[in-house]
C-alpha positions as a printed NumPy array, in Angstrom:
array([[  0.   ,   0.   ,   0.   ],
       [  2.629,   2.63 ,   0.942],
       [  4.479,   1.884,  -2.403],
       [  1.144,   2.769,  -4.59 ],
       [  0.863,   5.833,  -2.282],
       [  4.271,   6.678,  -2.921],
       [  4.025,   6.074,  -6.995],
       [  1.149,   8.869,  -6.8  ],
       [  2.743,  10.988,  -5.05 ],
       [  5.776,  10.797,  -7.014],
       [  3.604,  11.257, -10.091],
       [  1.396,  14.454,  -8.909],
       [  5.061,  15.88 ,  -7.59 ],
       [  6.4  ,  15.373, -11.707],
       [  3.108,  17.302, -12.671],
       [  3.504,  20.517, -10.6  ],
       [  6.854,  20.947, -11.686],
       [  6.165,  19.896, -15.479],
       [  2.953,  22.4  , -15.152],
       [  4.938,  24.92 , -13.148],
       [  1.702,  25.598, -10.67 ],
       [  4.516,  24.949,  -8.137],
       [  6.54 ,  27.774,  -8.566],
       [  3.036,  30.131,  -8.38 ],
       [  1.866,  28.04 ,  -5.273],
       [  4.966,  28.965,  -3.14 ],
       [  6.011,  32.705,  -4.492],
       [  2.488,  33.469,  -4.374],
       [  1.945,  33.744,  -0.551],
       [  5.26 ,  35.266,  -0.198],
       [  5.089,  38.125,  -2.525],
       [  1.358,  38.936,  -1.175],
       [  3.008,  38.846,   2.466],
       [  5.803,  41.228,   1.554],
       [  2.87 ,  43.651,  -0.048],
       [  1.173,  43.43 ,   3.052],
       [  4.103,  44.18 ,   5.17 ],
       [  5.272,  46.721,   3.086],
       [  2.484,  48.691,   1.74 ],
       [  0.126,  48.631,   4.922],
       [  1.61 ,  52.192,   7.379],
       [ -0.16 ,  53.314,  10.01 ],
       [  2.282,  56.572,   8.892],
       [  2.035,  58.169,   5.974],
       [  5.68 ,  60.105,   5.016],
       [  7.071,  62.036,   2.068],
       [  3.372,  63.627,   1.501],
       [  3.971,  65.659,  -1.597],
       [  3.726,  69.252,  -1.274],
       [  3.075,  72.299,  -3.473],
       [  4.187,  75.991,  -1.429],
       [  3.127,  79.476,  -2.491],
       [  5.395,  81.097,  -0.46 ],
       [  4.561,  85.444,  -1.382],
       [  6.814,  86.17 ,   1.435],
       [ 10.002,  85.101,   0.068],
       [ 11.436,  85.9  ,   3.916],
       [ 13.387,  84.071,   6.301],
       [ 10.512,  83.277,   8.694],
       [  8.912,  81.682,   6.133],
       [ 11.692,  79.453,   4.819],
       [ 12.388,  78.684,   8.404],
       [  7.821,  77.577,   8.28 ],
       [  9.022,  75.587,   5.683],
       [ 11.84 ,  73.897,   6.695],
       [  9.765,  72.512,   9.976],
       [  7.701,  70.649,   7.343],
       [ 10.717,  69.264,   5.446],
       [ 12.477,  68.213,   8.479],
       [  9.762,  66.488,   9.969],
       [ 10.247,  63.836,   7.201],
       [  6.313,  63.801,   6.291],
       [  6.186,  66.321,   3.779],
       [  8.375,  66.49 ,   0.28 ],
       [  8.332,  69.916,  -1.216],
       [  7.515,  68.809,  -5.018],
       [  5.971,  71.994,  -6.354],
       [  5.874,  75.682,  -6.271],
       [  3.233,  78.262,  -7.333],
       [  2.757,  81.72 ,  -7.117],
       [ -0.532,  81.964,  -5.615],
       [ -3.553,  79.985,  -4.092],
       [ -5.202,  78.948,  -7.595],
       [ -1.357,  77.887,  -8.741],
       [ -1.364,  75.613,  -5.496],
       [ -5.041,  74.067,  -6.467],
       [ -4.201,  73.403,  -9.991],
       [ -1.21 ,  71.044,  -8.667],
       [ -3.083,  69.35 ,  -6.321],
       [ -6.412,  68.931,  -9.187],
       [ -3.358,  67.42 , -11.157],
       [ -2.255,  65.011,  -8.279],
       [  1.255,  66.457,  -8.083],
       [  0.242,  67.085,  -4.828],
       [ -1.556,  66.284,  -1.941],
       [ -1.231,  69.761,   0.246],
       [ -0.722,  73.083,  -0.192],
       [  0.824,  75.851,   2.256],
       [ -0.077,  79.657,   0.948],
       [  2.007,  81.836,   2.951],
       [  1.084,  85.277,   2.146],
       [  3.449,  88.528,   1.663],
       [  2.74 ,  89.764,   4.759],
       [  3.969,  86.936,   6.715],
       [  7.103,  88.061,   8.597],
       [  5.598,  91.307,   9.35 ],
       [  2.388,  89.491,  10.649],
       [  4.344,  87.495,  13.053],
       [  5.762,  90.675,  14.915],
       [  2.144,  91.753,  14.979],
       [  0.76 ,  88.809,  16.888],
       [ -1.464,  88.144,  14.082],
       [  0.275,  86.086,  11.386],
       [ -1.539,  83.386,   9.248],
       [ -0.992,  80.789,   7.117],
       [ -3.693,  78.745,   4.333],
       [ -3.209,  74.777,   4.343],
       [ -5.272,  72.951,   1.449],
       [ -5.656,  69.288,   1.828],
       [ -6.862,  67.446,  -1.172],
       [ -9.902,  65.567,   0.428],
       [-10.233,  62.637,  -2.598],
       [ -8.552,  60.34 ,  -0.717],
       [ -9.396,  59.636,   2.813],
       [ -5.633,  58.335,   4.259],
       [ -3.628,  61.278,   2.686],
       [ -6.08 ,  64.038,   4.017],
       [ -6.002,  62.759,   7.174],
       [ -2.493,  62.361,   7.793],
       [ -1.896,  65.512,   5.615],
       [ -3.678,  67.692,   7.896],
       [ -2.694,  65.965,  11.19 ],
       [  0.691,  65.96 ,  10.793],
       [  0.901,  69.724,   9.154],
       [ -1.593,  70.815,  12.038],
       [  1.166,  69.385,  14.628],
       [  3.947,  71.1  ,  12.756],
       [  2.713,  73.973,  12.512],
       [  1.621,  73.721,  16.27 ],
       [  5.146,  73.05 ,  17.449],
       [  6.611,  75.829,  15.588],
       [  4.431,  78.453,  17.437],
       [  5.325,  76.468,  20.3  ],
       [  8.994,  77.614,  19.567],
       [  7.885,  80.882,  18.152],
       [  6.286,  81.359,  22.122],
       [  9.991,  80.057,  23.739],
       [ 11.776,  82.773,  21.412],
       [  8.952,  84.803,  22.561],
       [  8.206,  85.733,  19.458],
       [  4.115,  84.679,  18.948],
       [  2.232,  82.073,  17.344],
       [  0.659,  82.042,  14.187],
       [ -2.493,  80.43 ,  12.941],
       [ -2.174,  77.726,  10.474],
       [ -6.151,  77.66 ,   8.35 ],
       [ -6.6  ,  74.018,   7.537],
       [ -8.864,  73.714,   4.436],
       [ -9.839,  70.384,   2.891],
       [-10.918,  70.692,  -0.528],
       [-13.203,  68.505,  -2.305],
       [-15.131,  66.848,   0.648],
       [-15.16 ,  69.061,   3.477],
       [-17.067,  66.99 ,   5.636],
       [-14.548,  63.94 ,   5.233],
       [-17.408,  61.475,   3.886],
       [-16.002,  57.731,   3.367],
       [-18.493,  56.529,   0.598],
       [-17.281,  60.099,  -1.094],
       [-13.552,  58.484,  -0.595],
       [-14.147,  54.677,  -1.084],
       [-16.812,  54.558,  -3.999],
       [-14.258,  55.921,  -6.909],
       [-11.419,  54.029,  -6.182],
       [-13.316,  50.91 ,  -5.22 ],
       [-15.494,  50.881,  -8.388],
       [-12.486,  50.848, -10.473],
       [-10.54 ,  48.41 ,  -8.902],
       [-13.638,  46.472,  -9.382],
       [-13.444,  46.763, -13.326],
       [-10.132,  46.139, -13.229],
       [-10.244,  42.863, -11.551],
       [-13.259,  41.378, -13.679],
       [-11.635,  42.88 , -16.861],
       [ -8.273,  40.731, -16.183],
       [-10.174,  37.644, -14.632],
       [-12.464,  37.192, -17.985],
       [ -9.616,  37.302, -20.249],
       [ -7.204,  35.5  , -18.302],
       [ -8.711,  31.897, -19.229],
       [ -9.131,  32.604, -22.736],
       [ -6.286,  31.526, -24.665],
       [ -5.046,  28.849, -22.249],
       [ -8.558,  27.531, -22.162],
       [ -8.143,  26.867, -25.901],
       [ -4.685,  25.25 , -25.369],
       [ -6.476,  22.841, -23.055],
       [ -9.087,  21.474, -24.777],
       [ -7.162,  20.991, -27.664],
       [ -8.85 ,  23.346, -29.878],
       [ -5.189,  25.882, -30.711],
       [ -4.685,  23.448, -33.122],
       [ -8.203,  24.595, -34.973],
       [ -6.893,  28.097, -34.811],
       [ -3.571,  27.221, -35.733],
       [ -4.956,  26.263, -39.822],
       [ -6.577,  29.917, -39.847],
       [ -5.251,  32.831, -41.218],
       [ -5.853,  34.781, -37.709],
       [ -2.966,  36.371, -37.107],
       [ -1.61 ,  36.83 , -33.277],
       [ -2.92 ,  40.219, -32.944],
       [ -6.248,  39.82 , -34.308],
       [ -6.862,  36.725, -32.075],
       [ -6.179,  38.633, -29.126],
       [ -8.923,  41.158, -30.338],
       [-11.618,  38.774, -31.051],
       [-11.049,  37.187, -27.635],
       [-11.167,  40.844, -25.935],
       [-14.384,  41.793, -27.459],
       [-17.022,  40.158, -26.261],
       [-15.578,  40.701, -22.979],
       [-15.08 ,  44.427, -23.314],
       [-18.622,  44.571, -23.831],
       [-19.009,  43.11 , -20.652],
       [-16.8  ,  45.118, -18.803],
       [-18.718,  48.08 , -19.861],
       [-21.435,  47.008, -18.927],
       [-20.31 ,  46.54 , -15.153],
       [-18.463,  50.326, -15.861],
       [-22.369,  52.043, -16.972],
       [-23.588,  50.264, -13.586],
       [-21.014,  49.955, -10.855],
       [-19.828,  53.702, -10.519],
       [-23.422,  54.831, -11.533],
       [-24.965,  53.133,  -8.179],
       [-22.401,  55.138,  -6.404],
       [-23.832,  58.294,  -7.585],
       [-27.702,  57.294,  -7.339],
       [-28.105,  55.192,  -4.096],
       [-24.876,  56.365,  -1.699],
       [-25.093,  60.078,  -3.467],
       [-21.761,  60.135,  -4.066],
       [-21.074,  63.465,  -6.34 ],
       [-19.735,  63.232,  -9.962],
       [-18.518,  66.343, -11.02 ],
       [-16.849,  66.337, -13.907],
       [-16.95 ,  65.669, -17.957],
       [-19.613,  62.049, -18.02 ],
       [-18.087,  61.58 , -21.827],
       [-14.069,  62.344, -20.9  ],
       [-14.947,  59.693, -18.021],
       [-16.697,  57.152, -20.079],
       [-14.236,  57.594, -22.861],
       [-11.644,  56.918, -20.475],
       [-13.109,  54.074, -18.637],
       [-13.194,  51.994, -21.656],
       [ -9.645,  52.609, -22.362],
       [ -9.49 ,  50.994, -18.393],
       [-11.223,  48.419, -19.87 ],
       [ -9.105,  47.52 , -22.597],
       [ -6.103,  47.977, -20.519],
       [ -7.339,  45.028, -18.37 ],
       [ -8.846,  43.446, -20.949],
       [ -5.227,  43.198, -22.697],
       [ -3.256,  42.415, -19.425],
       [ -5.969,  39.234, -19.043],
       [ -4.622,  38.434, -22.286],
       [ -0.871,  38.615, -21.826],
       [ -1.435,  36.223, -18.617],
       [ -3.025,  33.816, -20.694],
       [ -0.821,  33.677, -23.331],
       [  2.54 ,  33.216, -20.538],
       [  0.206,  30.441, -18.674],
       [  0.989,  26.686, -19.273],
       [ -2.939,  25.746, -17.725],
       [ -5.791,  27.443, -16.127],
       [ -4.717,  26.869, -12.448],
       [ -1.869,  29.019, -13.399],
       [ -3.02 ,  31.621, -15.056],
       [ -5.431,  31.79 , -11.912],
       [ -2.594,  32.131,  -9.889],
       [ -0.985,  34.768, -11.837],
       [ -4.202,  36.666, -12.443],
       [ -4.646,  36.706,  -8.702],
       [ -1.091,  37.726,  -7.478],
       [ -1.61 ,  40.511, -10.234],
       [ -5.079,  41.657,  -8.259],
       [ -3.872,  41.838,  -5.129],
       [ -0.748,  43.672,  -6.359],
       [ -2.935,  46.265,  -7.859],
       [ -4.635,  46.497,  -4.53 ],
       [ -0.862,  47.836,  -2.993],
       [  0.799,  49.23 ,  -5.303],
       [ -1.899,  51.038,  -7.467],
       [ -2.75 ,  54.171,  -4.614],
       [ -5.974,  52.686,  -4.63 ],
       [ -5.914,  52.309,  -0.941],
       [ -2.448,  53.349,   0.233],
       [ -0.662,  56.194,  -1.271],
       [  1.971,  55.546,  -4.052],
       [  4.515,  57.421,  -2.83 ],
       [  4.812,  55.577,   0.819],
       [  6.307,  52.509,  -1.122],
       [  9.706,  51.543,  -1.693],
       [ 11.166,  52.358,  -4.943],
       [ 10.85 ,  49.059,  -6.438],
       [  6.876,  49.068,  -5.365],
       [  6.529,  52.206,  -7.067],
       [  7.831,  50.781, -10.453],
       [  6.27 ,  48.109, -10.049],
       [  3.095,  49.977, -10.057],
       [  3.749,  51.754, -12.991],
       [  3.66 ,  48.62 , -14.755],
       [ -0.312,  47.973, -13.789],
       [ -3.188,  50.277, -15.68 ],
       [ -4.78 ,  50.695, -12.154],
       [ -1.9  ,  53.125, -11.107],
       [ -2.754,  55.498, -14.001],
       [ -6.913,  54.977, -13.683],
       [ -6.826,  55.886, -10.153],
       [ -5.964,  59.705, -10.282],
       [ -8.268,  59.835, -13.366],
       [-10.772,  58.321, -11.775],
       [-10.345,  60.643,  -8.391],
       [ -9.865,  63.31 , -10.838],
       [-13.198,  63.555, -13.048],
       [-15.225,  62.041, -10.477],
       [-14.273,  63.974,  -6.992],
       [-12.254,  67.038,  -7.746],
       [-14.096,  67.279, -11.397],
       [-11.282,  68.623, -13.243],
       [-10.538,  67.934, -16.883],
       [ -8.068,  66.711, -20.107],
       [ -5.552,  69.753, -18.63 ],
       [ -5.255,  68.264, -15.468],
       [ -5.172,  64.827, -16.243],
       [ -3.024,  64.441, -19.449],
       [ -0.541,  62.469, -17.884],
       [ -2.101,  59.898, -16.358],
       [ -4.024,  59.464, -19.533],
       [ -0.838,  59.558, -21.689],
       [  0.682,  57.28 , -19.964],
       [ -2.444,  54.14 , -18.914],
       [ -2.822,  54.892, -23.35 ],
       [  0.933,  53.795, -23.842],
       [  0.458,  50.905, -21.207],
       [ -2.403,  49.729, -23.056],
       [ -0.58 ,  49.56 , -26.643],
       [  2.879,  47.836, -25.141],
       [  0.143,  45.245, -23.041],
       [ -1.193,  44.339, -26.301],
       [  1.997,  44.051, -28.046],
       [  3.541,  41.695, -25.283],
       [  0.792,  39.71 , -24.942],
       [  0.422,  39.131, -28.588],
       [  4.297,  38.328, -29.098],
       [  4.028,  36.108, -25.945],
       [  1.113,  34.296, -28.231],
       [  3.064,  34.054, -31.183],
       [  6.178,  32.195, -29.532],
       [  3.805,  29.99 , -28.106],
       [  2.46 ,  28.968, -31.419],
       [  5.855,  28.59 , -32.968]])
């Protein structure tokens, strides 16, 4: 009996490594740990920061070095006034703005000096670590203003875009999204293995169809359905949890079916790398979750470690996100969100050309 049971098991050990589920089964869990570990913070550091400083003094450079120092704030942009600072946080360069006005240093002598903090309010972690941790620094430098006895100012903290911190106004976007993106790459990412494995390539194989054209076929049916779930997901958001939607309905259509592709395509490329359907499971799900991380969908990009942050560029969700936050929250348009949309369009064409080169050494 124990030498049958050992024959088996020597025979389903010869098919995981022959159908290379094995290496999928074991790097899985390990890469989704190290996302967990290293994506999930409590802390949110290196917030990106636009400044309007009008003072130009050395009280004010001395403001702004507190923030640097503190490690939680990057300076990333500069503006000359209060609409300069909104236009780079409507283009997601950044997530606060400080508007010191001219004024400044002689306001502090005076007793009376202020300062304007915007926090972009489309996504719920960054505003509220923005505008904790920029309340405390700005707290403990009138704190040391008061030892110097020189006195305190008043930092204004402004949240722009959902003043009233609603979650369904910060969840609903980013969540509906993510949604389309993970159907989009599940349908697809059966559909040329599945053909491998019942033994009907060979069919295709007789046909003119070139690489390219096979990949289309397979995506469109499917990109149908994805827009489908894109006219009715983010819709419901809008009708039954009266989430707002302020911005261009054809820009954001337009550009949700370009999502869709996206997806649609990276489905694709998975099945045309994947030696059976358990794989391409596998590879479709590690790819999910990744998205999940690494995408800003629910923890800001810019927290991640270098190689997270590449990573992410390399997944359509990254680039949907901020367009998504964009039209649908902050309601701003093509001028704002160029590159974003530049850059999920290039994704898209170099998806389909991998996955379609991918398909073609397969056949040969």
């Amino acid at each position: 009996m124990l030498r049958r049971i050992w024959a088996i098991t020597q025979k389903e050990f010869i098919q995981l490594i022959r159908s290379m589920i094995l290496p999928a089964l074991t790097i899985g869990p390990i890469l989704e740990l190290i996302l967990f570990a290293v994506a999930i913070h409590t802390d949110v550091q290196h917030i990106p920061m636009v400044v309007a400083d009008q003072s130009l003094s050395p009280a004010s450079r001395a403001y702004l070095t507190a923030f640097t120092d503190s490690g939680s704030f990057d300076i990333v942009a500069t503006a000359p006034d209060q609409a300069g600072a909104i236009h780079a946080i409507d283009s997601g360069d950044a997530s606060i703005g400080i508007i010191i006005p001219p004024d400044f240093a002689s306001k502090l002598v005076q007793k009376n000096a202020n300062v304007l903090m915007l926090v972009d309010g489309s996504s719920s972690y960054v505003t509220q670590a923005a505008a904790s941790n920029a309340g405390a620094i700005s707290n403990q430098y009138a704190v040391q203003l008061v030892s110097q006895q020189v006195p305190s100012l008043q930092a204004n903290i402004r949240t722009l875009y959902n003043p009233d911190l609603k979650d369904l106004w910060f969840i609903i976007p980013g969540f509906g999204a993510f949604l389309i993106y993970g159907l989009s790459l599940k349908m697809t990412a059966f559909a040329i293995v599945r053909e491998r494995e019942v033994g009907t390539i060979e069919a295709l194989l007789v046909t003119p169809i070139r690489p390219i054209e096979l990949m289309l076929g397979k995506a469109i049916p499917n990109l149908l359905i994805a827009g489908i779930n894109a006219a009715t997901v983010l819709p419901i958001g809008v009708l039954i949890f009266n989430v707002p939607f302020r911005g261009n309905i054809l820009l954001f259509s337009a550009l949700s079916l370009l999502f869709a592709i996206s997806g649609l395509g990276l489905g694709l490329a998975i099945s045309s790398i994947s030696q059976s359907q358990l794989q391409a499971n596998q590879i479709s799900s590690l790819v999910n979750i990744a998205g999940m991380f690494v995408s800003g969908f629910m923890f800001p990009a810019y927290s991640l470690p270098l190689l997270l942050r590449v990573a992410g560029f390399l997944l359509p969700l990254t680039f949907f996100i901020p367009i998504v936050n964009g039209i649908f929250i902050k309601g701003v348009g093509l001028d704002s969100l160029w590159s974003p949309i530049l850059a999920l369009t290039a994704l898209t064409v170099v998806i389909f050309f991998v996955g379609a080169s991918a398909f073609r050494q397969k056949l040969d």
